[in-house]
N, C-alpha and C positions, 0 to 999 in steps of 0.2 A: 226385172230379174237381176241377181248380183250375179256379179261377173268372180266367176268360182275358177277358173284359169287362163293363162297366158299362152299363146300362139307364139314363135318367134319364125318369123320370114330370116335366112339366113343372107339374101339379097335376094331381089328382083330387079325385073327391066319393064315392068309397067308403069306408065306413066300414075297410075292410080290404083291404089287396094280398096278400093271401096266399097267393092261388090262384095270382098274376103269380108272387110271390115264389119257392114251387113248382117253378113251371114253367119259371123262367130257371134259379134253378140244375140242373135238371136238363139244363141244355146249357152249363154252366157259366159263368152270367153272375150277377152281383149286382144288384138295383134301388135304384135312391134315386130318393127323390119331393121334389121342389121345392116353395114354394109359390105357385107360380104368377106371382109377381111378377119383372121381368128379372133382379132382383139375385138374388134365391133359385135362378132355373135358374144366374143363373152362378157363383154361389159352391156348389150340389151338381156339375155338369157343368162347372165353367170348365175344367178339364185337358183335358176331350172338345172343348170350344169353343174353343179357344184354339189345339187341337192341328187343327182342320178350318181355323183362318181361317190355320194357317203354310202348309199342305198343300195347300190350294185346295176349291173346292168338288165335291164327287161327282157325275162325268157321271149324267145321267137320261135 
């Protein structure tokens, strides 16, 4: 299956994503883990973030 989107963990405190890791690509996504600080989500996710602040924010 291609891997058709990206997951961003924005930190965690598990020793191991692996179960995550698993379980996205089996629906065809990949994970990156940040580490927690603003600069680390947005240098793993800035393409994600960058591409929701051109796009607008997602109705809830």
């Amino acid at each position: 299956m291609n891997q058709d989107f990206t997951v961003v963990v924005t930190d965690q405190v598990f020793p191991s994503i692996e179960t995550e890791t698993q379980l996205l690509a089996a629906i065809g996504a990949r994970i990156k883990v940040a580490d927690g600080t603003a600069e680390g989500v947005t240098r793993v996710g800035g393409d994600y973030l960058f591409g929701v602040a051109e796009r607008g924010q997602p109705e809830h």
